[in-house]
LODRENDO-525468 format. One record per residue: x, y, z of N, C-alpha, C in turn. Coordinates in steps of 0.2 Angstrom, whole numbers, plus 5000, padded with zeros to 4 digits. Layout:
<sites>
XYZXYZXYZ
...
</sites>
This chain:
<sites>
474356735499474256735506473656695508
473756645513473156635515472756655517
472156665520471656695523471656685532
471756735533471556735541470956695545
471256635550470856605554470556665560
469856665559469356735563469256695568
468756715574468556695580468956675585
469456695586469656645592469956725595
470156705602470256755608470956735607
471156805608472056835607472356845615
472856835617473156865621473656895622
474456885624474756965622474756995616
475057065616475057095608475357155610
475757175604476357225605476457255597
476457305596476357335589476957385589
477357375580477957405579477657465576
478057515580478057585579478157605572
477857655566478057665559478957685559
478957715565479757745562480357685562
480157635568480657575568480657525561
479957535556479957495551480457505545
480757535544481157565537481957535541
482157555546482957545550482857455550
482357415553482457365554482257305546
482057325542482157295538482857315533
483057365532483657375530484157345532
484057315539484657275543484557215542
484057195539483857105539484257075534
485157075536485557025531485557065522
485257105522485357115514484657075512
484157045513483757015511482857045513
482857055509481757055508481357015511
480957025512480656965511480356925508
480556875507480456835500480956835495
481456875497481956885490482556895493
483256885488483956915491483956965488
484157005491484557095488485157045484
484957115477485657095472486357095474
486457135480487157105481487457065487
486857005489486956935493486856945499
486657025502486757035507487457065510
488157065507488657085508488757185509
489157215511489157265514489457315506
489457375504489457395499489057385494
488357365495487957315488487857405484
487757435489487557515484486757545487
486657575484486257635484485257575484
485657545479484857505475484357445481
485057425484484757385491484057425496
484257485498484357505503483457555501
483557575492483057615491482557555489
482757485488482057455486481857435496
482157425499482157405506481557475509
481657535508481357575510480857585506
480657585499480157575495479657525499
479957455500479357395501479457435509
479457435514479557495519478757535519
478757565516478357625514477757595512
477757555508477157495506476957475508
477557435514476957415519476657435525
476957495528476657555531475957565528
475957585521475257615518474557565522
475057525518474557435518474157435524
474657455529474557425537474157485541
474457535540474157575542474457635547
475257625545475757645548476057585553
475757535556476257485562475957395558
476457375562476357315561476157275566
475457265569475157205575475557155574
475657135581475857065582475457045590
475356995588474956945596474956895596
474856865602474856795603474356775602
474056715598473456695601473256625604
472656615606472756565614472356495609
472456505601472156435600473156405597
473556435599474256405596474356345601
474156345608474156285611473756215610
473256215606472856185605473156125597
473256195594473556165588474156135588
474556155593475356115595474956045599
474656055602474455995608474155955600
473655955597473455905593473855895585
474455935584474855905581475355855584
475655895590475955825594475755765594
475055755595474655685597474655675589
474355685583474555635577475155625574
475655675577476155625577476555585579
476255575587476355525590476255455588
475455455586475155395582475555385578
475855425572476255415566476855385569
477155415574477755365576477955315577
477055305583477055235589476755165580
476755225575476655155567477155165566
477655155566478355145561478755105565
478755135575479255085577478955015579
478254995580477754945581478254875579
478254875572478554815568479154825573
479854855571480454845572480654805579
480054865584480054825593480054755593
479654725588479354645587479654635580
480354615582480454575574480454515573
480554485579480554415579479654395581
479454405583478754435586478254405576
478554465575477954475567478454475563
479154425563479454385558479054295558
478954275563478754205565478054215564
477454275564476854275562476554275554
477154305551476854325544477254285541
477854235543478354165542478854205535
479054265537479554305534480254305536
480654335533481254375538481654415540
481854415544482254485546482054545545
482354535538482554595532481954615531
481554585530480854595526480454635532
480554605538480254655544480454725545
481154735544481754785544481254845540
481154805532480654855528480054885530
479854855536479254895539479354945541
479954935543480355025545480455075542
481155025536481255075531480855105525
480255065524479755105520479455175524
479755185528479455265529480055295527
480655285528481255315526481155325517
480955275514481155275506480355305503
479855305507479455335501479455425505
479655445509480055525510480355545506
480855525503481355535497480855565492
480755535489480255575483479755625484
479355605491478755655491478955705493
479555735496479655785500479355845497
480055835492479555925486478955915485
478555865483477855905483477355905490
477555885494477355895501477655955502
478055975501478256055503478056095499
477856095493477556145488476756145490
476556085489475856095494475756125499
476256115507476156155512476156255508
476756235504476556335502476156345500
475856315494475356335490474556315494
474656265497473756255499473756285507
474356275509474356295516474456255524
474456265529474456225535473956185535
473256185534472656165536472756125533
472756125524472456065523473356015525
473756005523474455995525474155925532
474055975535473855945542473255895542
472855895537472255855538472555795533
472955795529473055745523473655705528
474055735532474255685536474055655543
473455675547473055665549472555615546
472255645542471855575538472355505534
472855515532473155455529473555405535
473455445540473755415545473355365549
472655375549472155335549471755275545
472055285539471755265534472455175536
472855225535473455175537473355115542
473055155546472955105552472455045553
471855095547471155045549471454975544
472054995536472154945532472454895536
473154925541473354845547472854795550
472354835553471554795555471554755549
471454745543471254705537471854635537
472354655540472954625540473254565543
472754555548472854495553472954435551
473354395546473254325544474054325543
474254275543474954235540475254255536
474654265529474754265522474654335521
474654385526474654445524475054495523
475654465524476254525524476154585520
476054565513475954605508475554675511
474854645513474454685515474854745520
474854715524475054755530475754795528
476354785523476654835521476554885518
475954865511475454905510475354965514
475054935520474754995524475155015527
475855005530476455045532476755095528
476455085521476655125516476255185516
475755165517475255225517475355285524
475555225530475755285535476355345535
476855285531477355325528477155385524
476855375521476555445516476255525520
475955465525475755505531476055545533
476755535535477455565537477755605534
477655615528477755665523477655715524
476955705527476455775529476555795536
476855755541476955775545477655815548
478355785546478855795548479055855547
478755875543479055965540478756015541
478355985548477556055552478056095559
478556055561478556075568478856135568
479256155563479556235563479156265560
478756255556478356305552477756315557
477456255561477156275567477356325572
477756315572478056365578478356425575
478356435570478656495568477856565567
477456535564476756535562476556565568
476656535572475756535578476356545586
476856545587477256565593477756625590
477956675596478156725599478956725598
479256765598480056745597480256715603
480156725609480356685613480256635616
479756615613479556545613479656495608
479856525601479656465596479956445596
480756415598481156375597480756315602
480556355608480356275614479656265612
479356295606478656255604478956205599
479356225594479656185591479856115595
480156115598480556035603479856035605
479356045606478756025611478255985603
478356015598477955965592478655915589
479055935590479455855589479355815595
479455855601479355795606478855735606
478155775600477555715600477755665598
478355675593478555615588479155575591
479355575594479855545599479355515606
478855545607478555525612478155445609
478055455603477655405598478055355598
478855355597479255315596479255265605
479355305609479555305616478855245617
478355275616477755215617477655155613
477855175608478255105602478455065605
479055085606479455045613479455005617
478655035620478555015628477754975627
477254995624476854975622476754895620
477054865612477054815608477254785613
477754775617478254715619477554665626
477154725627476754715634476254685629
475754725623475054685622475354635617
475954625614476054565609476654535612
476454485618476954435621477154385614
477754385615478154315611477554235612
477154225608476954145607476954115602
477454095600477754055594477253985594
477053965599476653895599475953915597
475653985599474953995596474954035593
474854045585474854095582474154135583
473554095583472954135584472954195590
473254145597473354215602473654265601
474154235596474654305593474454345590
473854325584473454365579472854415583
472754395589472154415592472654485597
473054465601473454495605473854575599
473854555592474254595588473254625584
472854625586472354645582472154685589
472254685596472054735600472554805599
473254785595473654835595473454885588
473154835586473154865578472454905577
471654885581471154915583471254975585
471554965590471655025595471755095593
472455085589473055125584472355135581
471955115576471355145573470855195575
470955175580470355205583470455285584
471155285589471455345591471755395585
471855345580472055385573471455435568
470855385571470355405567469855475571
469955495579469855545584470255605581
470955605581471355635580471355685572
470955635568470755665562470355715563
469755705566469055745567469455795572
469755795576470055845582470555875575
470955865573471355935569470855955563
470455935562469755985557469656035560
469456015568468956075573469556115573
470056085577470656165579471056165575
471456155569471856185564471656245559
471856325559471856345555472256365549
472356405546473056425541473456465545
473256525549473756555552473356575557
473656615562473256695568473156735565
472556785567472056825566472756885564
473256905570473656925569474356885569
475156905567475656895566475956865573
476256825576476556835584477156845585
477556865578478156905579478156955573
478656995573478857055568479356995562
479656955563479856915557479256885554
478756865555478156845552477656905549
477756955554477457005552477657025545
478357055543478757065537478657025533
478556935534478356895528477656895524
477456905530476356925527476156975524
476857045522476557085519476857075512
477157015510477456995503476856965499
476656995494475956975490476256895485
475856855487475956785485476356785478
476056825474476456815466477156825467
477456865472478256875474478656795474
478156775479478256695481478656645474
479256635473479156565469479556505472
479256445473479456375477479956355472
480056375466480756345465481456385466
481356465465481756495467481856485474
481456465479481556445485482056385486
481956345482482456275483483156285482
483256355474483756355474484056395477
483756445480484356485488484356455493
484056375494484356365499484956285497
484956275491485356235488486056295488
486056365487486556415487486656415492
486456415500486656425506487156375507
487656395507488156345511488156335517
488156375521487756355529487256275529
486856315529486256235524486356205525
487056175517486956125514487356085519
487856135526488156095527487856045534
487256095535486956085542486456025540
486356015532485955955526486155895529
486855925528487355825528487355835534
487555865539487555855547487055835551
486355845548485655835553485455755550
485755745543485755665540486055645544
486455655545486955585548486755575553
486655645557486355635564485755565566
485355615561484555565563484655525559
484855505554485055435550485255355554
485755405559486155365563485255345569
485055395571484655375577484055325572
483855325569483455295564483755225564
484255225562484655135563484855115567
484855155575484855125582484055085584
483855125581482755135583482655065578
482955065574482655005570482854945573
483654945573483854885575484054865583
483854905586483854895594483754805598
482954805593482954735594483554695594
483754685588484254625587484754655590
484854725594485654715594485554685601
484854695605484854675612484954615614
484354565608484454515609485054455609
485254475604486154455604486254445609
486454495613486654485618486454475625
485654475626485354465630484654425629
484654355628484354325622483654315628
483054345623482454305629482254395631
482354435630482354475634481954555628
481354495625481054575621480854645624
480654615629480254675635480554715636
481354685639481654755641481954765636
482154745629482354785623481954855622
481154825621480754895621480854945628
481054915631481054955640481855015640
482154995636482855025633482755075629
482355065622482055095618481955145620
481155135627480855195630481255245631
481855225637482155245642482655305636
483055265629483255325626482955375624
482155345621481855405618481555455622
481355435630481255485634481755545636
482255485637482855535641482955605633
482955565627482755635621482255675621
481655655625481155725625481555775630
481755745635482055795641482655835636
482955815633483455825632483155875625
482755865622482355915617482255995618
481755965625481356035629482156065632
482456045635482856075638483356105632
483556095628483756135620483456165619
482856155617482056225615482156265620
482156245626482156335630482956345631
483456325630483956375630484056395625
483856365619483856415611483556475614
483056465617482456545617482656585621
483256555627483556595631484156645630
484656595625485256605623485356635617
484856615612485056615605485656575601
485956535606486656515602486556425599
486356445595486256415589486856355586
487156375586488056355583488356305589
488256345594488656345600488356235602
487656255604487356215606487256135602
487356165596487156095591487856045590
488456095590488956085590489056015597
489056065603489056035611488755955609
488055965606487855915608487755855603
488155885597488255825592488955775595
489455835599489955775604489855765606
489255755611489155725616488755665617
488455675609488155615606488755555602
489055585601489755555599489755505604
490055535608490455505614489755445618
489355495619488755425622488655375618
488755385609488755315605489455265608
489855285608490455235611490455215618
490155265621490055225629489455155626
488855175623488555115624488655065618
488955085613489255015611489954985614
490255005618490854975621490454935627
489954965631489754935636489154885636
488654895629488154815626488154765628
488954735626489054675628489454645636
489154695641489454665648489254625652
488354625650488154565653487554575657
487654655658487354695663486654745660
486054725660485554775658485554835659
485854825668485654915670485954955668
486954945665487154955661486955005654
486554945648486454975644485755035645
485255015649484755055650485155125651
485555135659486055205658486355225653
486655195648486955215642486555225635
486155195635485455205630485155285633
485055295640484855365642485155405642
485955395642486355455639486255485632
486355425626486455425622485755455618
485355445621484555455619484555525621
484655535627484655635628485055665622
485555645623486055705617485555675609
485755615606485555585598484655625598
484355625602483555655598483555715603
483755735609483855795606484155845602
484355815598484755855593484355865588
483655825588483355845582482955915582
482655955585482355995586482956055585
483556045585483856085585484256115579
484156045575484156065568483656085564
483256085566482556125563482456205565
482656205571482956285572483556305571
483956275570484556315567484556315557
484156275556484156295549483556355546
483156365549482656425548482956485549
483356485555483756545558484156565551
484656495548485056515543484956545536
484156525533483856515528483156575528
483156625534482656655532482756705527
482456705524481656715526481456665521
481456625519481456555516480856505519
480556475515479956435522480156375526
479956405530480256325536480056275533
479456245530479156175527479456155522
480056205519480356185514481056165517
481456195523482056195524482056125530
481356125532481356065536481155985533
480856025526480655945523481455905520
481755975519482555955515483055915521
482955935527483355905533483155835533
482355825533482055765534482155695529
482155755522482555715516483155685519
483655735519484255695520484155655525
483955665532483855595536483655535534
483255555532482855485528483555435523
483755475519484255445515484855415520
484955465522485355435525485355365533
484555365533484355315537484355245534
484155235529484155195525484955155522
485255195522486055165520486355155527
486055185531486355145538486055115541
485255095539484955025543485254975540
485054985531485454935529486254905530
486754935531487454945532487554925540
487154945543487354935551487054855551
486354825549486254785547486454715547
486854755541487254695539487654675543
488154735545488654725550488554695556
488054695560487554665564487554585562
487254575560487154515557487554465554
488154475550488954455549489354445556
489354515556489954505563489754535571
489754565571489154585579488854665580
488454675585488354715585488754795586
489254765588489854815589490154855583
489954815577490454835569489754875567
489354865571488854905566488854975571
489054965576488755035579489455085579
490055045578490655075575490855105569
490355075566490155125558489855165559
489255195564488755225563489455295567
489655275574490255325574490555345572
490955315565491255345560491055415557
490355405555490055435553489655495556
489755505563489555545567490355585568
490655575568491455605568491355645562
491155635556491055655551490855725552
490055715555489555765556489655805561
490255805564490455835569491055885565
491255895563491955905558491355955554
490955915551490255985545489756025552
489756025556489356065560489956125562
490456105564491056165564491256205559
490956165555491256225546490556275547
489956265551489256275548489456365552
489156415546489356485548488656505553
488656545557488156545560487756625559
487456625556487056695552486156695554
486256735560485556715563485056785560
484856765555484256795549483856835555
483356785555482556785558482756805564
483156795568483456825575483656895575
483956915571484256995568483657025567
483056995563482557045560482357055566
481757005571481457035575482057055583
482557025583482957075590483057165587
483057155582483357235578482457265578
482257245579481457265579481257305586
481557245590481157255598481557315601
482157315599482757355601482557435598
482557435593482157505589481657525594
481057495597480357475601480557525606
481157485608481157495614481457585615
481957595610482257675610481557725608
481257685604480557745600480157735609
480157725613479757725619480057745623
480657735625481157795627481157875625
481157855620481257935617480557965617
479957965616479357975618479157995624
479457935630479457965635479558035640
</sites>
C-alpha cells in the first residue's frame, strides 16, 4: 500500500455500515480482492468461497474500525486538470511532424516514410515498455509514474530545440523517441486516475475528461503547426526559425508542467471515494502479484476480446491522424492548412463525443450497449468520408471528418471503462496499458499497410482496408460478455446503505 497523501481539504463523504460489509463482498462476482475465488466466481463454488469472503470481511472491519470511509477530495480536480495538460503536450509532440510532412520532409531533405516514422516511433517503442511501465505504476505508484512522464516529456522537447539544422534528422527522431517513452507513462493513468481519486458517479466522465487532454493535444497538433510553420521550400532558414518558435515554445510549456505535477500529484486521497477502492486498500500488498495479474486478465475472455476490438479501433484512428496529410493533399493539393483544420475539426468533434460517453456511462452503466452503438457508427462515418474525399468539396470532408471523429475517438475512453468494469478487481494501469498495447501494434500495421495503399493506388484503398478491419471489430465487440465487476461491488453496497438506514429509521 502506498502511503496516504495528508493535508488537503475533503468534501463529500459517506461511510459503509459494518453489517452491509460481509453481504456486499460475497456478491462481488466470486472474487476478493485481489484474488479469484477458487470456483471462478460461478454459482455452486461451496462453502469455502463464502467462509474466506466473510473471514477477509471480518478483518477488515477490525482493521477499520467497524466501517469503511469514503470522500471525495477536492485536490482530484487539480490532479485530473494537470494530467490532462501534460498530455496534451505529449500529444501536440507526436502529431507535429505528421501535420507537416511535406513541411519537414523538404527541411531535413528526407522522405515520406521516414517522416511517417516520427509518428510511428510512439506506436513501436509502446510495445515493449508497456509491462514495465505497468509494474512500476503498481510497485512505485501514481506520483512517481506521473513525474517520469512529466519530466521525459520535456526532456524530449528541450532535445527538438538541439535539432534545428538539415543534417539533423537523426537528432530530432532521437528525441521523438524519447517523447514516445514519455507516453508510456502517460496513456495507462486516465482509468487508474479516475478510479483512484473520483466517486462512482463520476469516474467514467473523469475518465473521457483525462483522455480528452490527449485528443485535445492532437486537436492543437492539427491546428497549431500548419499556422507557425508556413510551407517555404525557397528559404530554409525562415523555415528553420518559424520551426524553432514551435519547438521552444513546446519546451517551455513542457518544462512548467513538470514542476506543476510535483506540487499537485499525490499517490492516493487521504480517504477512498468509492466502496470498490475502499475493498482494494484493505488488501495487504504481499497479496498483490503483477504477474498473477497479467495472467487473469490474459484468462478473461471478455478482455481478450475487448484487447483486439479497442486495437483496431484506435489503430485504425492512429493511421487516419498520421496520414491525413497525404490523404488531403492528394486530392486537394496546396492546401496544408486546411488539412490540419480537418484534423482539428475531427479530433474536437472526439472530445465532445468522449464527454458525452463519460456521462452517459455514469448515468446509465451500459457499458456493452454504448461501445457496440458507437463502434457502428464509426464504421459507417469511415465510409461516408472515404466515399466522399475525393468530390472536390472541403466543406464536405470537414463535415464527414467531424462525424467520423465524434464516434472513432470517442470510443477511446470507452474502452478504458469497459475493461476495468470487466477485469476488476485487477489494476486499471495494467488492463489500460494492455488496450494501449494492442493499439499501438495494431497502429503500426496500419500506418504502414494503409500507407502504402495510399501511395500505390489512392487514398480510397487505404481507408477501404482500415474498414475491413473495423467490420471485424464490430463482430468481437458483440461476442464481448458484459460482467460489470466493480459496478456490482459498489451499487450492492449503496443499495445495503440505503435498507441499513431504512431499517434504523
Amino acid at each position: 500500500m502506498v502511503e496516504d497523501g495528508g493535508g488537503e481539504e475533503e468534501g463529500e463523504s459517506g461511510e459503509m455500515p459494518a453489517a452491509a460489509t460481509v453481504p456486499a463482498l460475497q456478491r462481488c462476482n466470486g472474487f476478493l480482492p485481489g484474488k479469484e475465488a477458487e470456483d471462478g466466481g460461478q454459482a455452486g463454488g461451496g462453502e469455502r468461497a463464502a467462509a474466506a469472503a466473510e473471514a477477509e470481511a471480518e478483518a477488515m472491519l477490525s482493521a477499520t474500525g467497524g466501517r469503511l470511509e469514503t470522500r471525495l477530495s477536492r485536490r482530484r480536480l487539480a490532479v485530473l486538470a494537470v494530467f490532462s495538460c501534460y498530455s496534451l503536450v505529449n500529444a501536440f509532440q507526436w502529431i507535429q511532424y505528421s501535420i507537416l510532412s511535406n513541411v519537414f520532409a523538404a527541411f531535413y531533405g528526407v522522405s515520406f516514410t521516414q517522416i511517417d516514422w516520427l509518428s510511428m516511433v510512439y506506436m513501436v517503442a509502446y510495445v515493449p515498455l508497456i509491462l514495465p511501465a505497468t509494474w512500476l505504476l503498481d510497485a512505485r505508484g501514481l506520483r512517481l509514474t506521473a513525474l517520469l512522464g512529466a519530466g521525459l516529456n520535456g526532456l524530449g522537447a528541450w532535445l527538438k530545440c538541439a535539432s534545428l539544422a538539415p543534417d539533423r534528422y537523426p537528432l530530432t527522431l532521437a528525441a521523438q523517441a524519447v517523447c514516445a517513452v514519455a507516453q508510456v507513462f502517460i496513456l495507462g493513468l486516465p482509468s487508474r486516475i479516475a478510479s483512484v481519486w473520483f466517486g462512482p458517479t463520476e469516474v467514467s466522465t473523469a475518465c473521457a475528461v483525462a483522455v480528452l487532454g490527449n485528443q485535445l493535444g492532437t486537436a492543437i497538433g492539427f491546428l497549431l503547426p500548419p499556422v507557425l510553420v508556413p510551407n517555404t521550400p525557397n528559404d530554409i532558414n525562415l523555415m528553420a526559425h518559424n520551426i524553432s518558435i514551435m519547438f521552444y515554445g513546446t519546451a517551455i510549456v513542457s518544462t512548467l508542467l513538470f514542476f506543476l505535477t510535483g506540487v499537485v500529484f499525490e499517490e492516493k486521497p487521504k480517504y477512498p471515494p468509492s466502496h470498490s477502492q475502499a475493498v482494494l486498500q484493505t488488501v495487504p500488498p504481499e497479496d498483490y502479484s503483477y504477474k498473477q495479474s497479467i495472467i487473469n486478465l490474459f484468462k478473461n475472455v471478455p478482455f481478450i476480446l475487448l484487447l483486439i476490438s479497442y486495437g483496431i479501433m484506435t489503430g485504425a484512428f492512429y493511421s487516419v491522424s498520421t496520414l491525413l496529410n497525404q490523404m488531403i493533399v492528394t486530392h486537394y493539393e496546396g492546401e496544408e492548412v486546411n488539412a490540419g483544420r480537418i484534423g482539428l475539426t475531427l479530433v474536437v468533434a472526439g472530445m465532445v463525443g468522449s464527454i458525452i460517453c463519460g456521462l452517459w456511462l455514469d448515468y446509465t452503466k451500459t457499458y456493452k450497449q454504448t461501445t457496440l452503438i458507437v463502434y457502428i457508427l464509426s464504421f459507417i462515418g469511415l465510409l461516408v468520408f472515404t466515399f466522399t474525399l475525393d468530390l472536390g468539396y472541403l466543406i464536405v470532408v470537414f463535415v464527414t471528418g467531424g462525424v467520423l471523429g465524434f464516434f472513432m475517438t470517442g470510443y477511446l475512453p470507452l474502452g478504458f471503462e469497459f475493461a476495468v468494469e470487466i477485469t476488476y478487481p485487477e489494476s486499471e494501469g495494467t488492463s489500460s496499458g494492455l488496450l494501449n498495447a494492442s493499439a499501438q501494434i495494431f497502429g503500426i500495421v496500419f500506418t504502414l499497410v494503409q500507407g502504402k495503399l495510399t501511395t500505390d493506388y489512392s487514398p480510397r484503398a487505404g481507408n477501404l482496408f482500415l474498414c475491413a478491419w473495423i467490420f471485424v471489430g464490430i463482430i468481437l465487440t458483440a461476442l464481448i460478455k458484459s460482467d460489470l465487476r466493480r459496478h456490482n461491488v459498489n451499487s450492492g453496497i449503496m443499495n445495503l446503505d440505503v435498507k441499513a438506514v431504512s431499517g434504523d429509521s
